[in-house]
C-alpha positions in Angstrom: 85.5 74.3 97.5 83.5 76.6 95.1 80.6 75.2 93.5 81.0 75.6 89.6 78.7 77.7 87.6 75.6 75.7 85.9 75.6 74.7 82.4 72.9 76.8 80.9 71.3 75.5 77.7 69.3 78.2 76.0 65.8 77.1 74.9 64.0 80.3 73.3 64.7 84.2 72.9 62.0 85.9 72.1 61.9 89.7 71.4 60.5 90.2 75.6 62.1 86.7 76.9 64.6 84.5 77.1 64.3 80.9 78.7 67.4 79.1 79.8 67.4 75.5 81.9 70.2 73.5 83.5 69.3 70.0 83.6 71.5 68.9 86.1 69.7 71.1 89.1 66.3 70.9 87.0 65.4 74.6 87.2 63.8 77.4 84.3 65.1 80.6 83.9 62.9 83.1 83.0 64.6 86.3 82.0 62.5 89.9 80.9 65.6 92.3 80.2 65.7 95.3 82.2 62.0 93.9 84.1 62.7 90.8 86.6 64.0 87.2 86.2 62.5 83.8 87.8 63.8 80.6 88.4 60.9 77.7 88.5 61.4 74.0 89.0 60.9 71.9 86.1 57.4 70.9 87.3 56.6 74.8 88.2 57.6 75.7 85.2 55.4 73.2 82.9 51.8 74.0 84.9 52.6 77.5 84.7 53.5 77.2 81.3 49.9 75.0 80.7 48.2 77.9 82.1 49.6 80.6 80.0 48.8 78.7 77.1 45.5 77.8 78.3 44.9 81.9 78.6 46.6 83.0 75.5 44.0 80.2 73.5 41.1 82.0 75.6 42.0 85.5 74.7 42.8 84.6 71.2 39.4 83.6 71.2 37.6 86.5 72.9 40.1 89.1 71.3 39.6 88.1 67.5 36.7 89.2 65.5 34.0 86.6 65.1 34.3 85.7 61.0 31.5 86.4 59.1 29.5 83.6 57.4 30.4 83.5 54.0 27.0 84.2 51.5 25.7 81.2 49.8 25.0 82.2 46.3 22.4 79.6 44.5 22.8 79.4 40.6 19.5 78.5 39.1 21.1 77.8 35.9 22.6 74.3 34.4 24.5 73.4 31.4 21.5 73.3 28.9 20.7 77.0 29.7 23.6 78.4 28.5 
């Protein structure tokens, strides 16, 4: 008896991914055309996905130029001066 094929529900294309689950066997699909493809179990899948949020939040951070303190300007002036 042949085992019929998963039913794959896309969850996000992205211009260097795609991400694809079937819910019956509860495993991610992680596809990089032309690169390498994984398959993760649900639970895999969301701590690995917690930690590359957790680094893309840190490198955000250390990549992005600190902002610059915006100049307080004090008017010594009030209505009756003018």
């Amino acid at each position: 008896m042949m085992k019929r094929p998963c039913p794959v529900e896309h969850i996000i294309t992205s211009n260097y991914c795609q991400l694809s689950v079937c819910m019956e066997c509860k495993i991610v699909n992680l596809n990089i055309p032309g690169r390498i493809s994984f398959q993760f179990e649900l639970q895999q899948f969301f701590e690995i996905a917690d930690a590359f949020n957790k680094a893309s939040q840190i490198l955000k951070i250390k990549l992005n130029p600190k902002p610059k303190k915006a100049k307080i300007v004090e008017l010594n002036c009030s209505i009756r001066d003018r």
